[in-house]
LUMKOLSE-735146 format. One line per field, with one value per residue (C-alpha): residue number from 1; residue in three letters; x, y, z. Coordinates in Angstrom, 1 decimal. Layout:
BEGIN
i <- (NUM;...) .
aa <- (ALA;...) .
X <- (X;...) .
Y <- (Y;...) .
Z <- (Z;...) .
***
This chain:
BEGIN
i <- (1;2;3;4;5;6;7;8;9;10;11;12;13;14;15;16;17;18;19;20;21;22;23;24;25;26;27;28;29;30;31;32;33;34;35;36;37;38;39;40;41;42;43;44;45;46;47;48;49;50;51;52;53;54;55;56;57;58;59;60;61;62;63;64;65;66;67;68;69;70;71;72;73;74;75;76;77;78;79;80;81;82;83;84;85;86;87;88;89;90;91;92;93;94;95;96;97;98;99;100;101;102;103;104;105;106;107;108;109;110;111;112;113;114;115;116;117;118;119;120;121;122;123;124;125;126;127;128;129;130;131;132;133;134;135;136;137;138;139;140;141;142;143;144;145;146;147;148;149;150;151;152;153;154;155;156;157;158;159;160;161;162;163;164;165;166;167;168;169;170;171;172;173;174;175;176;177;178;179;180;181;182;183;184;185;186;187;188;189;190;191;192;193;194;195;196;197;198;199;200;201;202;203;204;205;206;207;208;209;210;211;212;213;214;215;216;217;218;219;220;221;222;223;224;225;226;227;228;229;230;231;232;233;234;235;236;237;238;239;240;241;242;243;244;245;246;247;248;249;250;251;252;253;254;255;256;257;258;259;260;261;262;263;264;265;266;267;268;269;270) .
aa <- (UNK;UNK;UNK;UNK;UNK;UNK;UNK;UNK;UNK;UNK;UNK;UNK;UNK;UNK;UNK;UNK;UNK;UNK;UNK;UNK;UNK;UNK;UNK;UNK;UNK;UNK;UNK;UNK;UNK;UNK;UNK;UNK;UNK;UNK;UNK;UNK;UNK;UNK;UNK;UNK;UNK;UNK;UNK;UNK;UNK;UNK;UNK;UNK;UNK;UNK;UNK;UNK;UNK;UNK;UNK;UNK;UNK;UNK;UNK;UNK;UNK;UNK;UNK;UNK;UNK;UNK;UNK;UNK;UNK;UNK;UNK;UNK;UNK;UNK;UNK;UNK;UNK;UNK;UNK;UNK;UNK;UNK;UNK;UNK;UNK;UNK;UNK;UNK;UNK;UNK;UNK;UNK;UNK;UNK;UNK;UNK;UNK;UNK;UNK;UNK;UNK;UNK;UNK;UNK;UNK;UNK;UNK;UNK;UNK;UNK;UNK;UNK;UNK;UNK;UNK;UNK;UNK;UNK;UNK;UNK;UNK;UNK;UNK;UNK;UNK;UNK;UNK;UNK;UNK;UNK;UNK;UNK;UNK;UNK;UNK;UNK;UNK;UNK;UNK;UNK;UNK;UNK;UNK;UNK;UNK;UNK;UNK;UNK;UNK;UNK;UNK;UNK;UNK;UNK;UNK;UNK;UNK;UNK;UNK;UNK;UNK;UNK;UNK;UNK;UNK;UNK;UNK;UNK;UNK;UNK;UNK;UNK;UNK;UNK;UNK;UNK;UNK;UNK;UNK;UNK;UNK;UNK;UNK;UNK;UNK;UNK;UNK;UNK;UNK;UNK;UNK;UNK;UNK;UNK;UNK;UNK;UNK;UNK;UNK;UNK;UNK;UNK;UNK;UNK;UNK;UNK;UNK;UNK;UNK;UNK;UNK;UNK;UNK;UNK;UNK;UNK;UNK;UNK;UNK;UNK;UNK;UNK;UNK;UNK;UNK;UNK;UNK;UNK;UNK;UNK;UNK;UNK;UNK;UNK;UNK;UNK;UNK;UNK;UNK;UNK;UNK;UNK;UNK;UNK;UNK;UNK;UNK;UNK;UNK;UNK;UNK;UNK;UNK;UNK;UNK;UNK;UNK;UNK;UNK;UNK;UNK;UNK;UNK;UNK;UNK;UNK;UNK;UNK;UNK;UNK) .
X <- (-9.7;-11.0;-10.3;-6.3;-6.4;-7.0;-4.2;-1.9;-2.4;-2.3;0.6;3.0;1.7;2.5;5.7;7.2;5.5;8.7;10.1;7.1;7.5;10.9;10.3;7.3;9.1;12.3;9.5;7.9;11.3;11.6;14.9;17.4;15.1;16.0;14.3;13.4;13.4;11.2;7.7;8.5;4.8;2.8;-0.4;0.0;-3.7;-5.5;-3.8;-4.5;-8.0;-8.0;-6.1;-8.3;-11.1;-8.9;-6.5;-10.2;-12.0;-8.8;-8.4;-12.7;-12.5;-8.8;-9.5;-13.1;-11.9;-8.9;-10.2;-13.1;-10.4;-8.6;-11.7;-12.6;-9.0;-6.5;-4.1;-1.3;-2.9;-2.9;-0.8;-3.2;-5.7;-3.3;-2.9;-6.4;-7.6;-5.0;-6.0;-9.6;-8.4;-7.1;-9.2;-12.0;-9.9;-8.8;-12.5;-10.8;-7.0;-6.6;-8.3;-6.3;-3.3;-3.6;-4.6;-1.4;1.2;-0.2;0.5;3.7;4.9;3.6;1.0;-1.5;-1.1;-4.2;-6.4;-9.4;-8.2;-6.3;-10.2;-12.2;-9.5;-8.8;-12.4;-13.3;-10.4;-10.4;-13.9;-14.8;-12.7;-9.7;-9.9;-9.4;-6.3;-4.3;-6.7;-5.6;-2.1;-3.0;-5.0;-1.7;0.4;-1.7;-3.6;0.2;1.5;-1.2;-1.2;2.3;2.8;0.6;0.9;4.8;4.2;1.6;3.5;6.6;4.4;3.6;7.1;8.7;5.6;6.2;9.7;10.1;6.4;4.9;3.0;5.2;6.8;5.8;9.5;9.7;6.5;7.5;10.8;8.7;6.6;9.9;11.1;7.6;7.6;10.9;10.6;7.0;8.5;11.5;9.6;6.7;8.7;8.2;4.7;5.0;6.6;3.8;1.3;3.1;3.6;0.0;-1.2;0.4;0.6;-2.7;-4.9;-1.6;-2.5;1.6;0.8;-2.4;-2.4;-0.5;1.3;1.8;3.2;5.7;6.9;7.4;9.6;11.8;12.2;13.4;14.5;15.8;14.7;17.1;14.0;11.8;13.6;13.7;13.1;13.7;16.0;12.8;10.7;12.3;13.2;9.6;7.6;10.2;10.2;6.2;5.5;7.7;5.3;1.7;2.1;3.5;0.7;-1.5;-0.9;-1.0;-3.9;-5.9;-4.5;-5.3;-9.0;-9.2;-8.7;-11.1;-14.2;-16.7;-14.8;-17.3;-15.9;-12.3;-11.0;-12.6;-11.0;-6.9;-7.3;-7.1) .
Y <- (4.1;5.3;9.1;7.9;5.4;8.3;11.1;8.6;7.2;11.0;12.0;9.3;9.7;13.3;13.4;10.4;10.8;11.3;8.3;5.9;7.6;6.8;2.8;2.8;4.4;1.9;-1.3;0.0;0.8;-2.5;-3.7;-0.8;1.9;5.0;6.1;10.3;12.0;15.3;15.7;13.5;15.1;13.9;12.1;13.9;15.5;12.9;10.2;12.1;12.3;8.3;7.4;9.6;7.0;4.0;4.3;5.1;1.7;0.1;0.6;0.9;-2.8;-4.0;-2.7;-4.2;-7.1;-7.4;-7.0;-9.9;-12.6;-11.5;-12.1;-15.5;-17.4;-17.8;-15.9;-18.1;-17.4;-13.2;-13.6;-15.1;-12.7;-10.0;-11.8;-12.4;-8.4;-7.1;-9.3;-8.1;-4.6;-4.7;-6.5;-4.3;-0.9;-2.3;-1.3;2.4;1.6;-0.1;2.7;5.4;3.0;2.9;6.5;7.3;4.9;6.2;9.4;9.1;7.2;10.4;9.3;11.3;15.1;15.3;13.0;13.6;13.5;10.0;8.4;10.3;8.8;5.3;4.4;5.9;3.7;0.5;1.3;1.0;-1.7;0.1;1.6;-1.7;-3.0;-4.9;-6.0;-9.9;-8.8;-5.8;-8.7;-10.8;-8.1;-6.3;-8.9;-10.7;-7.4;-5.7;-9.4;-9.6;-5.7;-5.3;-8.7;-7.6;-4.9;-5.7;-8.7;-6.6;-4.2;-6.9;-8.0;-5.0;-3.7;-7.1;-7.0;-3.1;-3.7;-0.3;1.5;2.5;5.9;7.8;7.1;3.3;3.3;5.0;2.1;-0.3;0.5;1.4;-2.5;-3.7;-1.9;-2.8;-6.1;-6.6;-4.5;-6.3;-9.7;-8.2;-6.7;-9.2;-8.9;-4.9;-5.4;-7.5;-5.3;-2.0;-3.6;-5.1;-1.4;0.8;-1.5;0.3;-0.8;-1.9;-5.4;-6.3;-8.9;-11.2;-11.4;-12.3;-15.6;-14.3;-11.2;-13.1;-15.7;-12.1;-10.6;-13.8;-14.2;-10.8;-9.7;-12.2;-13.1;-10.0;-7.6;-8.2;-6.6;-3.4;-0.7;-2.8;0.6;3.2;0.7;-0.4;3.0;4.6;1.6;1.8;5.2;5.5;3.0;5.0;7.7;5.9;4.1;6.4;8.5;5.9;5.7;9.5;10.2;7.2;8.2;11.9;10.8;8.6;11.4;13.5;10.5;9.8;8.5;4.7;4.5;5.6;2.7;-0.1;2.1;2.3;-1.6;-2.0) .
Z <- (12.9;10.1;10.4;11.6;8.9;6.1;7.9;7.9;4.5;3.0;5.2;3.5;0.1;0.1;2.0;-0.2;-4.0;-5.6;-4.7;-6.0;-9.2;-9.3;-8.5;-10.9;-13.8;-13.1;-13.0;-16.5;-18.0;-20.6;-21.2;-21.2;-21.3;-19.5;-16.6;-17.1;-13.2;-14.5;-13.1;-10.1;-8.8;-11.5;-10.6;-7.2;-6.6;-7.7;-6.0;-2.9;-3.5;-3.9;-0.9;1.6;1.2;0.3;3.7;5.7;4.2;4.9;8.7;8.9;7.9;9.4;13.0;13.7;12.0;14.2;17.4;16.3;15.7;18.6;20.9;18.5;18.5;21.1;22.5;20.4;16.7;17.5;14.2;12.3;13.5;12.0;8.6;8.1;9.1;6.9;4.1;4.3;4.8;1.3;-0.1;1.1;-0.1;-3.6;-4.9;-4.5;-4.6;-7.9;-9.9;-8.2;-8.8;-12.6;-12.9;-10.8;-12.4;-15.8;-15.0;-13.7;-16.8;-18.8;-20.5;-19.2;-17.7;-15.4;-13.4;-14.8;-18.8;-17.7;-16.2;-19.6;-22.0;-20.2;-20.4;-23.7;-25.1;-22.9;-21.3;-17.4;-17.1;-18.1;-14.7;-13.0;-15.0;-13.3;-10.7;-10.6;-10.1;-7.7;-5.1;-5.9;-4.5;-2.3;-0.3;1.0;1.5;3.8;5.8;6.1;6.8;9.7;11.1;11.3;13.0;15.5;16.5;16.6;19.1;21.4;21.6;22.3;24.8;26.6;26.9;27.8;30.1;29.2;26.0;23.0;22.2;19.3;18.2;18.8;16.6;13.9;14.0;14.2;11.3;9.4;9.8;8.8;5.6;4.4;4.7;3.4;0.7;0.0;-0.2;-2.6;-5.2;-7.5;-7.5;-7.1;-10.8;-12.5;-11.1;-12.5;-16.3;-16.1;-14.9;-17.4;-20.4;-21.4;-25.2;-26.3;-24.1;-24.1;-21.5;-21.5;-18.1;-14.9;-15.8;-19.4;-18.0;-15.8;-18.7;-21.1;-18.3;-17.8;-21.4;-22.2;-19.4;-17.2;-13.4;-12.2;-13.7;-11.0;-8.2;-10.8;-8.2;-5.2;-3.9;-4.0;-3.2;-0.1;0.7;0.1;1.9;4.8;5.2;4.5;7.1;9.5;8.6;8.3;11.4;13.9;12.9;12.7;16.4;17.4;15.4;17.6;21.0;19.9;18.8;22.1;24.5;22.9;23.0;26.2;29.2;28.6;25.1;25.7;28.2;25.7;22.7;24.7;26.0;21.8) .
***
């Protein structure tokens, strides 16, 4: 889990990093401001080196979790079971995510030009906790939309393995993942937008905080700014989870083949 969990994770940021930039730059863009589509790559390298651990603790927690609920609750709350493992998945991950996050957003907003000047100069001016800005509002987004994500899809899974009575194609899971992440993503952009202005706001401390940061946005703004970059998003998470679960999937049936014959029917029954 862990080993598909980080492939996957690195596969979709790197095949769909322009787009986030897009959607992150149209979230920070106040008012009219006009959104520049030059160094779509920025924040690139470092990012990567974030979400190879992040995506690993994720699934290293979500799996193990899953598969105690399942064996805990009944067969009628397998949802719940989903909700909860995905919750703690993120939760779990966030240690590494948000800091990547902000180094990432920052970067793509050009304010920094390389990882490792954005960490020195965000914690020499706004100090260790600079890293984690935004947490709140990361857990607010995050935490729903790694629940509702995954429990989509695995429900989804079952369905269609129930009705068609045989194991998924690489194909059908790759669809499957691609309607799981454009809805979760759909439903979170609201949050996806407080978390970006909290995140890149920096020392100038725009916002206090979430709620102040939401009543800012409505007042100048107007309720229509929180679906700002609803398009990328939608498109990126769709496409991404097209991506991060259909090799999600070939990565564990790949690993399974490869481990002792005792381990691999307990690891395929999951």
């Amino acid at each position: 889990s862990i080993i598909a969990g980080a492939t996957a994770g690195v596969f979709v940021e790197a095949a769909l990093y322009p787009i986030d930039t897009v959607k992150t730059r149209l979230q920070a863009a106040r008012g009219g401001g006009k959104v520049v589509l030059k160094g779509l790559y920025s924040g690139l390298g470092g990012n990567l080196a974030g979400v190879l651990p992040a995506s690993a603790i994720f699934l290293g927690v979500y799996e193990p979790a899953k598969q105690k609920l399942l064996k805990a609750l009944p067969e009628n709350l397998s949802a719940f079971a989903h909700l909860t493992a995905g919750a703690l998945g993120g939760a779990a991950s966030s240690l590494v995510r948000v800091p990547t996050e902000v180094v990432k957003q920052r970067m793509q907003t050009g304010q920094f030009a390389s990882a490792p000047a954005a960490v020195r100069l965000i914690v020499a001016k706004e100090g260790f906790r600079g890293l984690y800005a935004g947490y709140g509002s990361f857990l607010l987004r995050d935490l729903p939309f790694d629940a509702i994500q995954f429990c989509i899809y695995e429900q989804l899974r079952i369905g269609y393995k129930l009705a068609a009575q045989r194991d998924l194609n690489d194909p059908e899971n790759a669809i499957i993942g691609a309607v799981a992440g454009a809805i979760t993503g759909t439903v979170t952009n609201p949050l996806d937008v407080i978390k970006t202005r909290l995140m890149v706001q920096g020392s100038s401390k725009q916002y206090k905080g979430i709620l102040d940061c939401v009543r800012t946005i409505m007042r100048e703004e107007g309720t229509h700014a929180f679906l700002k970059g609803i398009g990328p998003r939608v498109l990126w998470i769709g496409i991404g989870g097209s991506i991060f679960f259909g090799v999600l999937e070939k990565t564990k049936q790949m690993l399974a083949k490869k481990r002792p014959e005792n381990h691999k029917s307990f690891y395929l029954k999951q």
